[in-house]
C-alpha positions in Angstrom: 194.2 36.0 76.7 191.9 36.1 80.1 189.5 38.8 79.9 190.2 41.6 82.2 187.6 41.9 85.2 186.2 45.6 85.7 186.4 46.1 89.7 184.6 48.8 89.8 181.8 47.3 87.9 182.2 44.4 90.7 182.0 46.8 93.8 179.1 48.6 92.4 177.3 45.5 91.9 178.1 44.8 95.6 176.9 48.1 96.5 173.4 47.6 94.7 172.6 43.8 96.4 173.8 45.2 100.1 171.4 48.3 99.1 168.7 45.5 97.8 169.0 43.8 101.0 168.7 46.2 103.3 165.8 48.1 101.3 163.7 45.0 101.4 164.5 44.4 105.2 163.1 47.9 106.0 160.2 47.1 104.4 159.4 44.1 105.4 160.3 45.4 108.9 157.4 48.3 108.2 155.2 45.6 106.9 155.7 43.6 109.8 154.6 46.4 112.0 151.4 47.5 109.9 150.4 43.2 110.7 151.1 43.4 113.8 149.3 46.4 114.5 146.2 44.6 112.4 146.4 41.6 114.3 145.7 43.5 117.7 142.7 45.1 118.8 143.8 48.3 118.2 143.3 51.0 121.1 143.2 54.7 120.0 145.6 56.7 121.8 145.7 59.0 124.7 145.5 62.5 123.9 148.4 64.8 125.1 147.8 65.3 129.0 145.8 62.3 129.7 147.6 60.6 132.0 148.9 63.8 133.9 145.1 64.5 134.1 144.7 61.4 136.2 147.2 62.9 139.4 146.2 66.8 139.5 143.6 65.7 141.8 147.2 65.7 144.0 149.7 68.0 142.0 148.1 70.8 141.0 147.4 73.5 143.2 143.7 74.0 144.1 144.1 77.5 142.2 144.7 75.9 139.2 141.7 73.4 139.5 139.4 75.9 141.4 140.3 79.6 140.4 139.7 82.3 142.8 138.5 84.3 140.3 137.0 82.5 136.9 135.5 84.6 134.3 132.8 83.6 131.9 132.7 85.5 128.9 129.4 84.9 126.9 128.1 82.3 130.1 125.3 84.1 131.1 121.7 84.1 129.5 121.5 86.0 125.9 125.5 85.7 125.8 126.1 88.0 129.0 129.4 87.9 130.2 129.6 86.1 133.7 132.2 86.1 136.4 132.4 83.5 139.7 134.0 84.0 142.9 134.8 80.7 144.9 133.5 81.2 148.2 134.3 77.4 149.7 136.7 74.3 149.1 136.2 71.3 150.4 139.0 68.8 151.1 139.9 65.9 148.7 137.3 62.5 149.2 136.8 59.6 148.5 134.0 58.5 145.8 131.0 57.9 147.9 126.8 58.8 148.4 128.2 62.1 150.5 129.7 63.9 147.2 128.3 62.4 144.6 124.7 61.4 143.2 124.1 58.1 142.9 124.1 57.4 139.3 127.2 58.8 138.9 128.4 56.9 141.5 127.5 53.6 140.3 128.6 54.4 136.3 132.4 55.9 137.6 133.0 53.6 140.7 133.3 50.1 137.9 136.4 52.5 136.3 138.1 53.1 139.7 137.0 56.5 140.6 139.9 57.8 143.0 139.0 61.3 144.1 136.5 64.0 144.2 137.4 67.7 144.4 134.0 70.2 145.0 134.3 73.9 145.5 131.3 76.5 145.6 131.5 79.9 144.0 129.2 82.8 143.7 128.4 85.2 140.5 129.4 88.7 140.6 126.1 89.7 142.5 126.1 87.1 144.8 122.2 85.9 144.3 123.3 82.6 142.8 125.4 79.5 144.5 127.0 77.1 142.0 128.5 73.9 143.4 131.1 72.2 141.0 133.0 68.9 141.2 135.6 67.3 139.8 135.7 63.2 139.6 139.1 61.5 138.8 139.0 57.9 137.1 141.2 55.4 136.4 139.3 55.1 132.9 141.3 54.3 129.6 140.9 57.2 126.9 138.2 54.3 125.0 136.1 53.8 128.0 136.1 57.9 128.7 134.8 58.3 125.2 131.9 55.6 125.7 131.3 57.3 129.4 130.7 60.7 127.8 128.1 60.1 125.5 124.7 61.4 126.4 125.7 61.0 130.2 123.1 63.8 131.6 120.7 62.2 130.3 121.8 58.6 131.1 121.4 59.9 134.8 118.4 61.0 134.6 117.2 63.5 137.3 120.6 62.4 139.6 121.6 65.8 141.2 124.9 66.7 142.3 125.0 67.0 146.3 125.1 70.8 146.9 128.6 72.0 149.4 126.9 75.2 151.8 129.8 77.3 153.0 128.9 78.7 156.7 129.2 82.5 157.3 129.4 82.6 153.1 126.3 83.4 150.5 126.0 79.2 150.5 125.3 79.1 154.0 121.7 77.6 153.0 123.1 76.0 149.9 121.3 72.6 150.3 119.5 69.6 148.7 116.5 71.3 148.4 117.9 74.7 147.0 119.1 72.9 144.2 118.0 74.4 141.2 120.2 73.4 137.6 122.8 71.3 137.1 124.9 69.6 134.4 127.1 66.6 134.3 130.1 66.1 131.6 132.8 63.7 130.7 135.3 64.9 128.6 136.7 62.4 126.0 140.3 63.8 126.3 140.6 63.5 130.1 139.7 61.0 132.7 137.3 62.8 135.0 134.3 63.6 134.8 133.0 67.4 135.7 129.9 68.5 138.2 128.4 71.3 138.4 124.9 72.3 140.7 123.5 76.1 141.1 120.5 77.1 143.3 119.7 80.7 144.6 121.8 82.5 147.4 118.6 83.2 149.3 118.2 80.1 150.3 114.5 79.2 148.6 113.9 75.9 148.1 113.3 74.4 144.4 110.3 71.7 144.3 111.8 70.5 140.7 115.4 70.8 140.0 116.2 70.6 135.8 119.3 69.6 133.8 120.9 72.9 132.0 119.9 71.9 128.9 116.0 72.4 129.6 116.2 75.2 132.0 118.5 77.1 128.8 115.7 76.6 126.3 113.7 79.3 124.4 110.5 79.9 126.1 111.0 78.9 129.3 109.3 81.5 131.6 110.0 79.8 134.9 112.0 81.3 138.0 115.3 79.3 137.3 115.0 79.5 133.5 114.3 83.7 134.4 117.8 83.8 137.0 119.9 81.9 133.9 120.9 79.0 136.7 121.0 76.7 134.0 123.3 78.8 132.2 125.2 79.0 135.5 125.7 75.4 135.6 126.9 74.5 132.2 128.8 77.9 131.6 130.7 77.0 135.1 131.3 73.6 133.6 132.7 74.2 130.9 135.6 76.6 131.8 136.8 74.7 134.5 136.8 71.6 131.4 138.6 74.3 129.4 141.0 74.8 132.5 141.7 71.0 133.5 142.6 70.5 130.0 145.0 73.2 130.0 146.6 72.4 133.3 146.7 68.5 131.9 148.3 69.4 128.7 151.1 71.7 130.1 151.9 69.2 132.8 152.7 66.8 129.8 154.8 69.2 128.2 157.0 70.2 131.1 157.3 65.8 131.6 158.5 65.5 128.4 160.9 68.4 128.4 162.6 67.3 131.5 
């Protein structure tokens, strides 16, 4: 007599090689990716609201870039708290000498620098003027990160233009009033942020400083004494703090729609 063939044992066997099969193609599928990922040189990724970042400069309202009101909690000189009022906005420009200093100019114009955005505000006793800026690139998230390292001091003693406002405490608010100032590029966002402070009273400054040395221990002179460098980097910042925010809540609401 023929032996008796177990069916059950033949569909299970069946069931184990299509299992086999498709268990090695997934992995060589995975495998596949991981080489071709290898093979490529890799770029890092965009953080979440990087490429929103790049159009606020024309969707977001200019309360959203430039508060009305921006507080500054722990700003000031000895970790006072510090509040700004913007007093002037200037209209959207293009990337040129007239709102930007020229070392800036020449590092952000080889990335495809699209707009600058520049407001003024005043602190709550209106005896300072702070300039700020905001410079929108074209950059790619790896470029951004090599663009923000050390960039105040790549620059050098390049000092934001100043933006007077007439019939406002900046009226006087010029190149020679400027006092502190403080340059910043983000690595999550592709701008780079500006920010110049002088006195309300118009007196001029014979040598302007970067925040960093007018905020150091010991100083003793006028704008190290009025906390202008903290005024400058305090200002810059929040309104990093706030771009990012705007950016990243942009990207959400894109990706929910």
């Amino acid at each position: 007599m023929r032996p008796v063939r177990d069916r059950r044992s033949a569909g299970r066997t069946a069931a184990a090689a299509a299992c086999a099969v498709l268990g090695f193609g997934l992995i060589g599928g995975a495998l596949a990716g991981v080489w071709l990922a290898a093979s490529e040189p890799g770029k890092p990724a965009e953080p979440v609201g990087y490429a929103e970042a790049r159009e606020l400069w024309h969707n977001a309202p200019v309360d959203a870039l430039f508060p009305q009101t921006l507080p500054g909690p722990g700003a000031g000189p000895g970790a006072a708290d510090r509040t700004w009022t913007r007093i002037v906005v200037a209209p959207d420009a293009p990337c040129s000498p007239a709102v930007l200093a020229k070392g800036l100019l020449t590092a952000v114009e080889p990335l495809g620098c699209e707009r600058v955005l520049r407001a003024t505000y005043t602190d709550a006793t209106a005896s300072s003027v702070i300039t700020v800026g905001l410079v929108f690139t074209r950059a790619d998230a790896t470029v951004q990160r090599t663009l923000g390292e050390g960039l105040t001091a790549r620059l050098g003693q390049d000092v934001p233009p100043a933006l007077s406002g007439p019939s406002t405490v900046a009226a006087r608010f010029g190149d020679r009033q400027r006092a502190s100032w403080w340059t910043s590029a983000p690595a999550d966002l592709p701008v780079v942020v500006t920010a110049v402070s002088g006195f309300a009273d118009g007196r001029a400054v014979d040598a302007p400083q970067p925040a960093d040395k007018a905020t150091a221990k010991g100083r003793t002179d006028a704008v190290a004494q009025s906390g202008l460098g903290h005024e400058a980097k305090g200002i810059t910042e929040r309104l990093e703090r706030l771009l990012r925010t705007t950016a990243t809540t942009a990207a959400k609401e894109k990706e929910a729609r």
